[in-house]
VEXDREN-2710 file (C-alpha; in Angstrom, 1 decimal):
% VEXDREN-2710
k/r/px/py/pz
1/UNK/173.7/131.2/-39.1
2/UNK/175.8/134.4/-39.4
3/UNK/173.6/137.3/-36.7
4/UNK/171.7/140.0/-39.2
5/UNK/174.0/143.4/-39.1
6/UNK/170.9/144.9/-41.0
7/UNK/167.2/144.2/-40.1
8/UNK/164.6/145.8/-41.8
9/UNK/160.7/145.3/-40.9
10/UNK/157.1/146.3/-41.7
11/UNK/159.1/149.6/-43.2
12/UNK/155.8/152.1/-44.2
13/UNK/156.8/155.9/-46.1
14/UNK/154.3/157.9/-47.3
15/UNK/155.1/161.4/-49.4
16/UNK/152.4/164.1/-48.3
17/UNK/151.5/165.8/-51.8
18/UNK/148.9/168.3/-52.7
19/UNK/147.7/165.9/-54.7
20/UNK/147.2/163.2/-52.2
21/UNK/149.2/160.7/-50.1
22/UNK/152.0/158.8/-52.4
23/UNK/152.1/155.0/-50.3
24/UNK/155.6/154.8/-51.5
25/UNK/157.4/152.1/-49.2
26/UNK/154.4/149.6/-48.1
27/UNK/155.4/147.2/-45.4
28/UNK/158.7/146.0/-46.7
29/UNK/161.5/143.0/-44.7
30/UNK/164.5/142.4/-45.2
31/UNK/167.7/141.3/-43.5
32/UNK/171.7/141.5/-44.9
33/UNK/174.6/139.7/-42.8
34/UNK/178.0/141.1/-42.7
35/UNK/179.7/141.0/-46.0
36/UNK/176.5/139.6/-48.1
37/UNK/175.4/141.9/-51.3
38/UNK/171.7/142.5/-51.4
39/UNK/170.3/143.3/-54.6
40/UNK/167.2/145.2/-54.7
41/UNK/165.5/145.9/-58.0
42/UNK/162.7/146.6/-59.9
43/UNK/161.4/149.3/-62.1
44/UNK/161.7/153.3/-61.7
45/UNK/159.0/154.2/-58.9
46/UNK/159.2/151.1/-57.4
47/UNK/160.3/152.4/-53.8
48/UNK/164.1/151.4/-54.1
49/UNK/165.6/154.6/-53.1
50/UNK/163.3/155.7/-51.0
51/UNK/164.1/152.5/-49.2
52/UNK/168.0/153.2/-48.9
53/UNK/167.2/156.6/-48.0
54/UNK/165.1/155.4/-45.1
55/UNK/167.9/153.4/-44.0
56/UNK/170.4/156.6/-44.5
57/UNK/167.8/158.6/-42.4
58/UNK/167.6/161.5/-45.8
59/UNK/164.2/161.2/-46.2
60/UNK/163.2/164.5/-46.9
61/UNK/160.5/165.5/-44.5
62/UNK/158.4/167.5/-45.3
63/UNK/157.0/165.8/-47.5
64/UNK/158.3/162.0/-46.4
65/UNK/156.9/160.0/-43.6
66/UNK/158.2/157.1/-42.3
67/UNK/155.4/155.9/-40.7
68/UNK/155.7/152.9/-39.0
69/UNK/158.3/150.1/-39.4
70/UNK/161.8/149.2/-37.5
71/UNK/165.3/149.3/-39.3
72/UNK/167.6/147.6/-36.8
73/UNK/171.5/148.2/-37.7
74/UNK/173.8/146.4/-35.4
75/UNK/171.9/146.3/-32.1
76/UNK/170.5/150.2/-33.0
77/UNK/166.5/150.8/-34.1
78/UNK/168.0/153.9/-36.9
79/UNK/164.4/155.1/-36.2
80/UNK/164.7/156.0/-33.1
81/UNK/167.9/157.8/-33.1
82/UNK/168.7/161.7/-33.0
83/UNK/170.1/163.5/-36.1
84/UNK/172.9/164.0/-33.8
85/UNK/173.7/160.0/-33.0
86/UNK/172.5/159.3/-37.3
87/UNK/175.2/161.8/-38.1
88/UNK/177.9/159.5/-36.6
89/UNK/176.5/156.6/-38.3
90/UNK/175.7/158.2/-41.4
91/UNK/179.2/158.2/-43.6
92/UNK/180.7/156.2/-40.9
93/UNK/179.8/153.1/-40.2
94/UNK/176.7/153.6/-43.5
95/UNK/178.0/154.7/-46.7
96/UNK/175.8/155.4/-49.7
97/UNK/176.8/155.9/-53.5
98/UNK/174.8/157.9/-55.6
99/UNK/173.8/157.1/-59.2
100/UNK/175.6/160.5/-60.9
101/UNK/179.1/161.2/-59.5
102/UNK/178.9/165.4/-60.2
103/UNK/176.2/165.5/-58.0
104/UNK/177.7/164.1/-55.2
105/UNK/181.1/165.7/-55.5
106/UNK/181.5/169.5/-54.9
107/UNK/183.1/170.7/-57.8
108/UNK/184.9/173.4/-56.4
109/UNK/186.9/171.1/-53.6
110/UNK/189.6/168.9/-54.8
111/UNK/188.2/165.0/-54.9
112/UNK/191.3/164.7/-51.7
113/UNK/189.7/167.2/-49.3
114/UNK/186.3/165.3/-50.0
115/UNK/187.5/162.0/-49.4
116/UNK/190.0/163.5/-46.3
117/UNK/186.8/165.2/-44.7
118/UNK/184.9/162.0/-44.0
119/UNK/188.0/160.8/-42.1
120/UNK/188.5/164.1/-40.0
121/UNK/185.0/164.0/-39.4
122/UNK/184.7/160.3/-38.1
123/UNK/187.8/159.2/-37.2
124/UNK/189.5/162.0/-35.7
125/UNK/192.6/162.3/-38.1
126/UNK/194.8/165.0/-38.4
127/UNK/194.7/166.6/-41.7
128/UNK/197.8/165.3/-42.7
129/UNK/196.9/161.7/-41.8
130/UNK/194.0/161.9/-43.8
131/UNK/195.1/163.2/-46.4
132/UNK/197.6/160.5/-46.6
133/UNK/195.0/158.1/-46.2
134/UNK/192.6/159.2/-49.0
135/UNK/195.8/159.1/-51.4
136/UNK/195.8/155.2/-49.9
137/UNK/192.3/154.8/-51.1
138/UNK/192.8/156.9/-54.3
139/UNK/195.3/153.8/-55.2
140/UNK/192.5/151.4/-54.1
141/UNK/190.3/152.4/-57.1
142/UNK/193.2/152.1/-59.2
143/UNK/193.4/156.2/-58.9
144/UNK/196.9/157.5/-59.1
145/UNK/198.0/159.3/-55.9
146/UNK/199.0/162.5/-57.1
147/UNK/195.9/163.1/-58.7
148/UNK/194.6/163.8/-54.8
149/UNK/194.7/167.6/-55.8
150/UNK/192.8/167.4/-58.7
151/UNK/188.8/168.4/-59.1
152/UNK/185.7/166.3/-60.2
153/UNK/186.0/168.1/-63.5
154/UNK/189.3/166.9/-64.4
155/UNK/188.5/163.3/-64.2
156/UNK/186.1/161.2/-66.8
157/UNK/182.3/160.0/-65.6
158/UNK/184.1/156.4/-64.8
159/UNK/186.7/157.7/-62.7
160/UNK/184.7/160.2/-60.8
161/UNK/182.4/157.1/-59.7
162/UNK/185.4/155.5/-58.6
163/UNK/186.6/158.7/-56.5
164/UNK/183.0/158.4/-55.3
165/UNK/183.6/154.7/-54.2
166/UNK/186.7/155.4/-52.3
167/UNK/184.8/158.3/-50.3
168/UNK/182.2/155.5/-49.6
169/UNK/185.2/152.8/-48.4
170/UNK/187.3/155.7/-46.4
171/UNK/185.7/155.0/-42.9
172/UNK/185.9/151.3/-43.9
173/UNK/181.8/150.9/-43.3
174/UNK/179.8/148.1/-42.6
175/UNK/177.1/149.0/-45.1
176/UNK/177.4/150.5/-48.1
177/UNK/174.4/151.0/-49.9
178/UNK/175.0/151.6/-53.9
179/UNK/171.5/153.3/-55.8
180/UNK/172.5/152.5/-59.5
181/UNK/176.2/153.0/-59.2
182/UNK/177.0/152.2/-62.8
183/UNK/173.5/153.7/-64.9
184/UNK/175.5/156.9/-66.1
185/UNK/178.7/154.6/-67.4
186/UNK/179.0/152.8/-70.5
187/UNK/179.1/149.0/-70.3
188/UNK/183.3/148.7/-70.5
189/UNK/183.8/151.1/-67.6
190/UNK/180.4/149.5/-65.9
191/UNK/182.5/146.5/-66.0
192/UNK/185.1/147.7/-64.7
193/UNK/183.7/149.7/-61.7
194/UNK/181.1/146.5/-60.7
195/UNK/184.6/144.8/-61.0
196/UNK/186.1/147.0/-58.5
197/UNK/182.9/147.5/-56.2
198/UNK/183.0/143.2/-55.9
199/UNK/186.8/143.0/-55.0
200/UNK/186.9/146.1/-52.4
201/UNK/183.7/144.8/-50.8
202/UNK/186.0/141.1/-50.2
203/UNK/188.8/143.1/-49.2
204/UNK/187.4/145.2/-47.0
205/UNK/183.9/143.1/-45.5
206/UNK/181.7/145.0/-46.4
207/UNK/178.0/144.1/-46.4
208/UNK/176.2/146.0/-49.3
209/UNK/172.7/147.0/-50.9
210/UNK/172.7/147.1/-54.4
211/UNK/169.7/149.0/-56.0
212/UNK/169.3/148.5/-59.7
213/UNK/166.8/147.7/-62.4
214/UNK/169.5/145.9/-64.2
215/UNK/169.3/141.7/-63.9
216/UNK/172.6/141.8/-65.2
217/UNK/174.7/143.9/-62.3
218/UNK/172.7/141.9/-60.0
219/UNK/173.9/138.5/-61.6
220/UNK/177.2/139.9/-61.3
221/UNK/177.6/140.8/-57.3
222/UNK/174.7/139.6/-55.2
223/UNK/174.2/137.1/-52.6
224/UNK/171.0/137.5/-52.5
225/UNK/168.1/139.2/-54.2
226/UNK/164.7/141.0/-53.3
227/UNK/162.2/142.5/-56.3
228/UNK/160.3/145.5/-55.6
229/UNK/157.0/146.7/-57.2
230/UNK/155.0/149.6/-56.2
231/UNK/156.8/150.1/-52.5
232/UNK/156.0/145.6/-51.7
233/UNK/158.6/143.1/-52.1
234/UNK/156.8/140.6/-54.2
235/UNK/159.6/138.4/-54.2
236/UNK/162.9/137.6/-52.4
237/UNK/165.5/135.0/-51.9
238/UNK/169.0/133.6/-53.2
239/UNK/170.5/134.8/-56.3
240/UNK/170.3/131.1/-57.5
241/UNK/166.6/131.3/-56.1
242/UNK/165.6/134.1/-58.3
243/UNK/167.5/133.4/-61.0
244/UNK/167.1/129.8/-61.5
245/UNK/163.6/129.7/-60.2
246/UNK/162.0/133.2/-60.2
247/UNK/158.1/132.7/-58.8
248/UNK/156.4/135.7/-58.8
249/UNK/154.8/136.5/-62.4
250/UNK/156.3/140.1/-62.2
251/UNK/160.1/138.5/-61.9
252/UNK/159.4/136.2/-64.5
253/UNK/158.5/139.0/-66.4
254/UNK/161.3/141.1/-65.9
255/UNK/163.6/138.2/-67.1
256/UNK/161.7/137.9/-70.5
257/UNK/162.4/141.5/-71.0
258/UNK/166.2/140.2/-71.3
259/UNK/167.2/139.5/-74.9
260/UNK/168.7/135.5/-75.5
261/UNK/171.5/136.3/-77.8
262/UNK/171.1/132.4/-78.8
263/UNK/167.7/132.9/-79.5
264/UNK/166.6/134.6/-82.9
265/UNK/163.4/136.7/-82.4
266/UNK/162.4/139.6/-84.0
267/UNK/160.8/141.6/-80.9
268/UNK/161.4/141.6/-77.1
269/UNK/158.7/140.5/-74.6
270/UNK/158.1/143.5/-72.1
271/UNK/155.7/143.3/-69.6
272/UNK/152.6/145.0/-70.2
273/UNK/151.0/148.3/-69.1
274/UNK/152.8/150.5/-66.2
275/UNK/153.7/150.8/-62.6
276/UNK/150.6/152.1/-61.1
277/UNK/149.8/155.7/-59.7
278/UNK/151.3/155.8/-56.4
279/UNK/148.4/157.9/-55.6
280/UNK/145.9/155.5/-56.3
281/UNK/147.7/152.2/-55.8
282/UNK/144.8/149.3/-57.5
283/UNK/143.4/147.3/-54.7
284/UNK/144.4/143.4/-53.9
285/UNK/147.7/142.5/-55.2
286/UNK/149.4/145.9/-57.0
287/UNK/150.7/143.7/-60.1
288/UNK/147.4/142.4/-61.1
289/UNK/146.1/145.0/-64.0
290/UNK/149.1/143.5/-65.9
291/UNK/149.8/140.1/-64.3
292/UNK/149.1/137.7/-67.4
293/UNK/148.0/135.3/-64.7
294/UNK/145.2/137.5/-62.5
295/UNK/143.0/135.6/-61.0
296/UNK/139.5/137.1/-59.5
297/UNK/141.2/137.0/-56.1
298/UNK/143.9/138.8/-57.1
299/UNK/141.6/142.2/-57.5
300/UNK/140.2/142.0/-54.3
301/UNK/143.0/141.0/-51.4
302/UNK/146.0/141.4/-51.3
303/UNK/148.5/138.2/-50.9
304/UNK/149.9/137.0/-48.3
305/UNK/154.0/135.6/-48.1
306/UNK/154.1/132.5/-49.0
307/UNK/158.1/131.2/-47.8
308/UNK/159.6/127.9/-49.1
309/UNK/163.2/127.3/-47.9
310/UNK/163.9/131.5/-47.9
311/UNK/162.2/132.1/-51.0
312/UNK/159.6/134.4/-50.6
313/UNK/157.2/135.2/-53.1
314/UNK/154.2/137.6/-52.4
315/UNK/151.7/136.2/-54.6
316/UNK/147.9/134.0/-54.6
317/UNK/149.3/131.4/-57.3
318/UNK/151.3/130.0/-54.2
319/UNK/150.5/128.5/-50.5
320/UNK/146.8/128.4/-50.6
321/UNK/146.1/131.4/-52.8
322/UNK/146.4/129.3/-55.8
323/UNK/147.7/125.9/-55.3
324/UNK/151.1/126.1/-57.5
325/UNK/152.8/124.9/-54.4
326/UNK/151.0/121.7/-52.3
END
């Protein structure tokens, strides 16, 4: 069994509002291995990117919190480090990719000098050896060389993610975590970028966290999956775990949202109601003012991980909540 290069446990952020206290990561695990894809998905306010940020070490404080919780990253608690020792890490050895290309890239620096800057930074390059290595990874996203002068404007939304990407891959990291890397393209240049992302990640070894709300992307690059909902993972396991056996009634749900295209209907099945008020989270299990299976229980405590063969599902309808499983 490959050694975990990325351990998270019992992760707790809160967001101090004047409204109240937003619970917006509750007690989340995890773990990735070198070179495995992570997807981790779920609905808008969910506590996905507040999660990658966590790991990053940008969450915004005031008003984030991390309160309690350990996020191990080869050998190294991030937690306990300085924003001295994160800012070697951070772009290094971790790289993140936004969802929207213009605002990550400063748009009056050539994309070259962003991509060389990270390498000057990190790895100690002369300026003329990184800029002849950010040409290298300009050619890796299928980015002409010459083009290493050129600013975000000049290039379209698809090709700016992809200057984005190289950026990411410059330091060759260990992690990259992506937060909805294609949700601003159309599907052919989604294609075509989750296309890239998956054969750079081979070449290169790179263990990554892929945050999405889309089934789909997951289906395409993920070893393994983990379903958020309102800052708990309710369910986690293998791609062919989740996909060919999803447990939880909130996955299940989420996959009747997708259209069949063999299948003629005249509506689609979305799950009913919304994501709760982070402010004032239901009690019991968070899914059970829409969960078409509540049970009494269900309003009152909240479920406890119930673990068969790595699939982890967060819910009373299994172990001894409610008997699904002997």
């Amino acid at each position: 069994m490959k050694t975990p290069l990325l351990e998270v446990s019992d992760l707790n952020v809160v967001y101090k509002t004047y409204e109240g206290t937003v619970e917006a990561v509750n007690g989340i695990d995890f773990s990735l291995s070198p070179g495995e894809t992570l997807g981790l998905v779920g609905e808008s306010g969910a506590g996905k990117t507040t999660t990658a940020l966590s790991v990053m070490g940008l969450i915004p404080s005031p008003p984030g919190i991390i309160r309690s919780g350990r996020i191990n990253f080869a050998g190294s608690d991030l937690l306990s480090l300085s924003e001295k020792e994160m800012k070697k890490i951070r772009g290094n050895r971790i790289s993140m990719i936004f969802q929207d290309p213009m605002t990550s890239l400063n748009p009056v620096v050539t994309v070259g000098v962003q991509i060389s800057e990270a390498l000057v930074a990190h790895q100690h390059l002369s300026e003329a050896q990184a800029e002849k290595k950010a040409m290298e990874m300009l050619e890796k996203v299928q980015i002409p060389g010459q083009r290493f002068k050129e600013y975000p404007h000049e290039f379209s939304g698809g090709m700016r993610q992809r200057v984005v990407i190289a950026m990411a891959l410059a330091c060759n990291p260990a992690l990259i975590i992506a937060d909805e890397p294609t949700t601003a393209l159309d599907v052919t240049i989604q294609a075509q970028v989750l296309e890239l992302m998956r054969n750079l990640k081979e070449e290169f070894s790179t263990a990554m966290i892929m945050i999405t709300h889309d089934l789909g992307v997951v289906g395409e690059v993920c070893d393994h999956v983990a379903v958020m909902y309102a800052g708990k993972i309710v369910e986690a396991g293998t791609l062919e775990q989740i996909f060919g056996n999803s447990l939880h009634p909130y996955t299940t749900g989420l996959f009747r949202c997708i259209p069949d295209i063999e299948e003629e209907t005249s509506r689609i099945n979305p799950i009913e109601g919304l994501m709760p008020d982070p402010l004032d989270l239901p009690g019991g299990c968070p899914f059970h003012p829409r969960c078409p299976k509540c049970m009494d229980v269900c309003r009152t405590t909240v479920p406890s991980v119930f673990d068969e063969n790595g699939h982890r599902v967060m819910c009373h309808l299994y172990g001894n909540g409610g008997g699904a499983h002997a």
